[in-house]
Backbone as CSV, one residue per row, in Angstrom:
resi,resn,N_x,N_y,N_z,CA_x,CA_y,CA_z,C_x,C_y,C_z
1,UNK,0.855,-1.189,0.000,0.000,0.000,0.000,0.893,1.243,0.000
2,UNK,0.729,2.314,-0.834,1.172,3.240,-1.356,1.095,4.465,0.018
3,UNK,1.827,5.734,0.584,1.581,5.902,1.491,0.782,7.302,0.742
4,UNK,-0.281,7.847,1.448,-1.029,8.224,0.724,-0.456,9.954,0.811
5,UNK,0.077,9.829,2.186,1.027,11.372,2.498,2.330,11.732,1.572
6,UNK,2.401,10.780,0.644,3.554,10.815,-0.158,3.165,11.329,-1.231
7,UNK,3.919,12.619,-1.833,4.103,13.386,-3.409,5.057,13.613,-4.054
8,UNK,4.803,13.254,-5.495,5.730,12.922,-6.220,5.579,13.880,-7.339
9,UNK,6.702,14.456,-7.876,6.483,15.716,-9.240,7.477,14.627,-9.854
10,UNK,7.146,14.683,-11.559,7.771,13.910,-12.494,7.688,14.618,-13.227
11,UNK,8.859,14.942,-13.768,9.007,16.351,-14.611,10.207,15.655,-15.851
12,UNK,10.093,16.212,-16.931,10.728,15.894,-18.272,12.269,16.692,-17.783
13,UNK,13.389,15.915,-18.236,14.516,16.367,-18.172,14.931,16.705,-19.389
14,UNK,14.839,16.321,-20.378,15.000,16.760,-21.788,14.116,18.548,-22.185
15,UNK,13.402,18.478,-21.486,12.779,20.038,-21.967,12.919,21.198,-20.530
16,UNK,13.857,20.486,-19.725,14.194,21.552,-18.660,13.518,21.875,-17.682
17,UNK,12.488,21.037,-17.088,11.779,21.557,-15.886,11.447,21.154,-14.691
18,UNK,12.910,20.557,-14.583,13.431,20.981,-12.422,13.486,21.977,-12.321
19,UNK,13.145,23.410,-13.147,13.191,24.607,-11.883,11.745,24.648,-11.242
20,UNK,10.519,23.834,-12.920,9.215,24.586,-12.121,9.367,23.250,-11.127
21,UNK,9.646,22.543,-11.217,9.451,20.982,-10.415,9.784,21.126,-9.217
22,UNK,10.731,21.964,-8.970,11.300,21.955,-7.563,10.562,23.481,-6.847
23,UNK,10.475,24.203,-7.681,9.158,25.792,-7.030,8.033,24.830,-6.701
24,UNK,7.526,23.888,-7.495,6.283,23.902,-6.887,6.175,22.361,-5.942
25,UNK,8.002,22.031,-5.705,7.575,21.233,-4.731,7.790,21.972,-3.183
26,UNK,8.641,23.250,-3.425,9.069,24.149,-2.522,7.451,24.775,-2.045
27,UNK,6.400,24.618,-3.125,5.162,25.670,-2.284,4.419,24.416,-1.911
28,UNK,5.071,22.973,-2.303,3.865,22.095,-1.656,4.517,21.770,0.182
29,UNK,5.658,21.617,0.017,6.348,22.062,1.344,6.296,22.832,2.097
30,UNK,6.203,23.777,1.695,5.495,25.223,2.769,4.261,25.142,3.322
31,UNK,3.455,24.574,2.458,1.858,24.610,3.085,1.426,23.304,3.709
32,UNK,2.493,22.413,3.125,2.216,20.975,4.009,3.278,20.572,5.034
33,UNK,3.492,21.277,5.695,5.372,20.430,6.036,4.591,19.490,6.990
34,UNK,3.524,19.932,7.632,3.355,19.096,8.844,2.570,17.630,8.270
35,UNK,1.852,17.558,7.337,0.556,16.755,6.634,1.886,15.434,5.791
36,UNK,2.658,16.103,5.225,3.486,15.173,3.980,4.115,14.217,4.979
37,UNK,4.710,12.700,4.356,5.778,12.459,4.846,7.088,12.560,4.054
38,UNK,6.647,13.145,2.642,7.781,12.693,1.756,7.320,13.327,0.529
39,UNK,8.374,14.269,0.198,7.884,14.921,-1.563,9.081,14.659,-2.479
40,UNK,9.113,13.877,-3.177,10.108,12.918,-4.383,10.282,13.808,-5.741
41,UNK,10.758,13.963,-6.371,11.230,14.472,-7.867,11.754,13.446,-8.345
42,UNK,10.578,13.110,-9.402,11.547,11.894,-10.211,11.910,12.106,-11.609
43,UNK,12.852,12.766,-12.303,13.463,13.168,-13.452,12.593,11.926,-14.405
44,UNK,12.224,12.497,-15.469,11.558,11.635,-17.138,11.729,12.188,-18.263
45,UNK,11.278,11.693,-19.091,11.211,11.980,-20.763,9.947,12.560,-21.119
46,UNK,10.017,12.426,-22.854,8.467,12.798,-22.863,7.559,13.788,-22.934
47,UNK,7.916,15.101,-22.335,7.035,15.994,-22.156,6.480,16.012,-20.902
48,UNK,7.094,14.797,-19.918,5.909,14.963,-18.334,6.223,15.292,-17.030
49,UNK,4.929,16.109,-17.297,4.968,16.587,-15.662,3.735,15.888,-14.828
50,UNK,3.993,15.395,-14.073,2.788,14.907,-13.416,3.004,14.665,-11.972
51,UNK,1.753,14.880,-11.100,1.746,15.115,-10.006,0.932,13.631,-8.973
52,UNK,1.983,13.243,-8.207,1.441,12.537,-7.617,1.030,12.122,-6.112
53,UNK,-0.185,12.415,-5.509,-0.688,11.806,-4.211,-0.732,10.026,-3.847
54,UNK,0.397,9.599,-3.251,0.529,8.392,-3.308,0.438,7.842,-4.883
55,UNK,-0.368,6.663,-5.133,-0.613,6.517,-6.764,-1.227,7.178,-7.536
56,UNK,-2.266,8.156,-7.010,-3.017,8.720,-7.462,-2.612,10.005,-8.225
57,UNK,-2.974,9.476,-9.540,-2.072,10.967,-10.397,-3.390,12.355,-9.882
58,UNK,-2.786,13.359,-9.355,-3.430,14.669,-9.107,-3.653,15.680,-10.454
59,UNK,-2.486,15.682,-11.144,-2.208,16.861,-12.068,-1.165,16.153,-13.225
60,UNK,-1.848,16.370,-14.302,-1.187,15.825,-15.433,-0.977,16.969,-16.887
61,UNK,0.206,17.291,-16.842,0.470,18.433,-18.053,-0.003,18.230,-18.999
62,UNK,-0.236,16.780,-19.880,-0.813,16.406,-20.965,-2.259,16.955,-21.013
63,UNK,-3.153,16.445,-20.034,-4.624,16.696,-19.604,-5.004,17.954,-19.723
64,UNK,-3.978,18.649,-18.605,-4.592,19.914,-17.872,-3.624,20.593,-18.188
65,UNK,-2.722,20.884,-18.952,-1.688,22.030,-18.794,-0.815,22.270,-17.917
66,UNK,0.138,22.926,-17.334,0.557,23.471,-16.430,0.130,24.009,-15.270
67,UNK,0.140,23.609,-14.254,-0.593,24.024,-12.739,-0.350,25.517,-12.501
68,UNK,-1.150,25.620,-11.792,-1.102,26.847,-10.872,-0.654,26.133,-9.738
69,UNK,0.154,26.724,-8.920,0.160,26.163,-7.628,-1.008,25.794,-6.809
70,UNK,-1.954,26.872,-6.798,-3.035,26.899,-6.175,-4.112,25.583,-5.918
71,UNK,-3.918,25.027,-7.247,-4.331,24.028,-8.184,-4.379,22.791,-7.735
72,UNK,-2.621,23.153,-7.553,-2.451,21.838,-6.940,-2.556,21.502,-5.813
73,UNK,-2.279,22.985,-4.861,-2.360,22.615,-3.448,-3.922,22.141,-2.639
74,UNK,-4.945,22.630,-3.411,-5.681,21.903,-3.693,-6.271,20.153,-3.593
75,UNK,-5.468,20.248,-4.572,-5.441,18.501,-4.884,-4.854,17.661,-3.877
76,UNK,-3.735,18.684,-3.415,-3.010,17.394,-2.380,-3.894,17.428,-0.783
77,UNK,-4.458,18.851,-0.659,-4.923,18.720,0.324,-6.239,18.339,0.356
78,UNK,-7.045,17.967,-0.418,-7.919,17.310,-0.318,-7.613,15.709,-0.045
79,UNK,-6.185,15.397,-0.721,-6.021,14.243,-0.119,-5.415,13.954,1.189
80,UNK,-4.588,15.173,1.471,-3.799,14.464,2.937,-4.342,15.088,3.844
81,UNK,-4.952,16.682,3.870,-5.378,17.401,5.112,-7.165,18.231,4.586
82,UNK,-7.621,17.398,4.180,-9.416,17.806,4.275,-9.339,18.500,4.884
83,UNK,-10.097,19.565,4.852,-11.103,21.066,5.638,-9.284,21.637,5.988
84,UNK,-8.285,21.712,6.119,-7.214,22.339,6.098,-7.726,23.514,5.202
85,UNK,-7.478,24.969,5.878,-7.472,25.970,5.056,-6.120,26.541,4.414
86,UNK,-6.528,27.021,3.098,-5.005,27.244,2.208,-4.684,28.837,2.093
87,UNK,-5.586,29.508,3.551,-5.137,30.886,3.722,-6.036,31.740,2.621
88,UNK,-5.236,33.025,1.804,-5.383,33.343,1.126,-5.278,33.309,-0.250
89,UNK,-4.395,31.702,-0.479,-4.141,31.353,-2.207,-5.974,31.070,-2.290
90,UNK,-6.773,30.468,-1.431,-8.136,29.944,-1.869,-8.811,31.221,-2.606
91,UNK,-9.005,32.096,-1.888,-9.654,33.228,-2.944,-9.404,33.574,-4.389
């Protein structure tokens, strides 16, 4: 069983994007430090960025484009910290 507090960014190394990969694992860290146990960067091919809550893909560049942070923080906290408020990014 997959741990469900665990997120994973998979980002294309061929088209350059560990900088957004690592900003937006830096804002999923800020708003979760206490909720996560573990936020992974796993370098790929391809074109992908994709976001993952345990197995559960959250955010997929192909699908949906490029995240907003907001977006995502979102996504993860609906999975790891329900009714958690996200301050003022929610407005």
């Amino acid at each position: 069983m997959t741990d469900v507090r665990r997120v994973e960014i998979e980002y294309c190394t061929r088209c350059r994007w560990l900088p957004r990969a690592t900003w937006l694992a830096q804002e999923l860290l800020t708003t979760f430090e206490a909720e996560l146990t573990e936020l992974a960067l796993r370098p790929g091919t391809g074109g992908v960025f994709v976001v993952r809550v345990g197995d559960e893909v959250v955010w997929d560049r192909r699908a949906q484009g490029f995240p907003e942070p907001t977006a995502v923080k979102r996504a993860v906290r609906d999975r790891v910290a329900p009714g958690k408020s996200l301050g003022h990014s929610e407005k």
